[in-house]
C-alpha positions in Angstrom: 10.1 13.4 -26.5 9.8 10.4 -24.4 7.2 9.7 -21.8 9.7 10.8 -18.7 9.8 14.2 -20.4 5.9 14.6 -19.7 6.0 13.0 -15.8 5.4 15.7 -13.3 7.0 15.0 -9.6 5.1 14.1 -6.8 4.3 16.4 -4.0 7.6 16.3 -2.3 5.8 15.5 1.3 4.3 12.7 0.0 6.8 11.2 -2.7 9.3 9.5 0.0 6.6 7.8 2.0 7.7 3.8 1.6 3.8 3.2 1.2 3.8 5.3 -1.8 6.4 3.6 -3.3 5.7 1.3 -6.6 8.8 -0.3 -6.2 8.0 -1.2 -2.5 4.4 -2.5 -3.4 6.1 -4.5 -6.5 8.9 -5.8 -4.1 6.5 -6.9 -0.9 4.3 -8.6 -3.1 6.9 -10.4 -4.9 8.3 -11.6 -1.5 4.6 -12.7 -1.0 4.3 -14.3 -4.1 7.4 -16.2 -3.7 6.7 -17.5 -0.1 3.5 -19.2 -2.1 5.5 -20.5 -4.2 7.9 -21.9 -2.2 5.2 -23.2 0.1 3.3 -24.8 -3.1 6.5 -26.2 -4.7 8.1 -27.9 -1.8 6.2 -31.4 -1.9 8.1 -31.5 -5.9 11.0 -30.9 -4.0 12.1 -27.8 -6.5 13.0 -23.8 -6.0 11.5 -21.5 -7.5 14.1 -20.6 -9.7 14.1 -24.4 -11.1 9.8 -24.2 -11.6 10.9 -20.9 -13.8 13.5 -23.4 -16.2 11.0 -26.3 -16.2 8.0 -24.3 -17.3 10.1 -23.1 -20.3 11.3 -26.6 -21.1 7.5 -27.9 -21.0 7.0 -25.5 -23.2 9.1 -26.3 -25.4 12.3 -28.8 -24.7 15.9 -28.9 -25.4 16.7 -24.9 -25.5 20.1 -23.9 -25.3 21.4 -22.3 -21.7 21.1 -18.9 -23.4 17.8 -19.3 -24.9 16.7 -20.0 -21.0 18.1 -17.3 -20.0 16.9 -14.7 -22.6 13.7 -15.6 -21.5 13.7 -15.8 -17.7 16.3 -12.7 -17.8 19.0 -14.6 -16.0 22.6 -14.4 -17.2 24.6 -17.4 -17.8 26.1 -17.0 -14.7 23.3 -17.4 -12.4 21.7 -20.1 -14.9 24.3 -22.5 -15.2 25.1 -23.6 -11.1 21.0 -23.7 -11.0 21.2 -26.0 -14.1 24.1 -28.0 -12.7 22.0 -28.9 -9.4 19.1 -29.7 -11.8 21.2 -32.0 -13.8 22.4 -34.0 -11.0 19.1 -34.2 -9.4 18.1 -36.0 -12.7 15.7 -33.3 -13.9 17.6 -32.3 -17.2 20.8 -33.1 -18.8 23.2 -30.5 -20.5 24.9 -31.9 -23.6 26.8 -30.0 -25.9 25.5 -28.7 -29.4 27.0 -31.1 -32.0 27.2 -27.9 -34.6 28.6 -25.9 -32.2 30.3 -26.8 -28.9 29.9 -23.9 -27.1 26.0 -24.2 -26.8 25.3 -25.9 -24.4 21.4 -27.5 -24.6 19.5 -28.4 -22.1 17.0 -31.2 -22.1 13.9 -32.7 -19.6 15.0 -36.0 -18.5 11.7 -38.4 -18.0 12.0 -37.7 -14.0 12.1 -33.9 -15.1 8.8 -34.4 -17.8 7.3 -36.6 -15.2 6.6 -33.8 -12.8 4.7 -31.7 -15.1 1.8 -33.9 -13.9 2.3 -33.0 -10.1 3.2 -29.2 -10.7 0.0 -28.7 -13.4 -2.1 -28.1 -10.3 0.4 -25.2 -8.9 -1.1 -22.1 -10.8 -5.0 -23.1 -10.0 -3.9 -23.4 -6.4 -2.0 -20.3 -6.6 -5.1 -18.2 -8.3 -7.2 -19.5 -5.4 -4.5 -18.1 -2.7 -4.7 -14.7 -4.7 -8.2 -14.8 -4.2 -8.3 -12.9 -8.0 -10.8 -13.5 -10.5 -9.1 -15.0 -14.0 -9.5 -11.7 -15.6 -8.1 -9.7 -13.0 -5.1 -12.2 -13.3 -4.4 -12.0 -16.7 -4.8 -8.0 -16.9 -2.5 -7.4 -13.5 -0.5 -10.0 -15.5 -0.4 -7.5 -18.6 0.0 -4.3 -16.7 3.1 -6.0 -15.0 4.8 -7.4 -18.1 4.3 -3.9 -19.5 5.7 -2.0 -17.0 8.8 -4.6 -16.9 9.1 -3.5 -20.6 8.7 0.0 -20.6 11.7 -0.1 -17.8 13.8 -2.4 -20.0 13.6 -0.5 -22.4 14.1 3.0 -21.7 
């Protein structure tokens, strides 16, 4: 028995409002959250998408196009024209794996480690828009990464 066996419906007058809807409340605040973003990012001169690739190559450099994507859940096939226009703004370079040529790895370039410096003061800026205490954060943070995973995974 899984846990949609146990789920009982909503009243049917109220399941169909849009303002009951998780997916609407996920989706409008994702819009939000993105507008900050994009707002908060503009002075690096970077999307959003490209903040998402650099954090995980701060994190840990020269990861291979499907590491990347495995763990910002983008297919190849978004990732690699987003990696191409980071490559020739000079953020990271893509070389080829020497053991195996069709990994492709990407790497920061020093322009690309050089704006960790500038983008370190995004997420304290970003908390303060939220208006969130730091625990709040971390456990709506939680509760969202486990309801990504219990839908991934059913």
């Amino acid at each position: 028995m899984n846990s949609t066996d146990t789920c009982q419906p909503a009243s049917t007058s109220a399941s169909l409002r849009l303002d009951d809807q998780l997916c609407f409340a996920l989706y409008s605040a994702s819009l939000a959250m993105n507008k900050a973003y994009r707002e908060a990012l503009k002075p690096l001169g970077i999307t959003y998408p490209q903040y998402l690739v650099l954090l995980v190559l701060w994190e840990n450099d020269q990861r291979s196009v499907s590491e990347i994507g495995e763990q910002l859940f983008l297919d190849s096939a978004t990732l690699t024209p987003l990696l191409k226009r980071m490559e020739q703004a000079g953020w990271v370079s893509r070389d080829r794996s020497p053991s195996d040529e069709r990994v492709v790895i990407v790497s920061l370039t020093e322009a690309g480690r050089a704006m960790h410096t500038d983008a370190s003061r995004i997420p304290a800026g970003l908390l303060c828009r939220t208006r969130l205490s730091v625990d709040n954060l971390v456990g709506l943070r939680s509760e969202l990464n486990r309801l990504r995973d219990q839908l991934m995974h059913e």
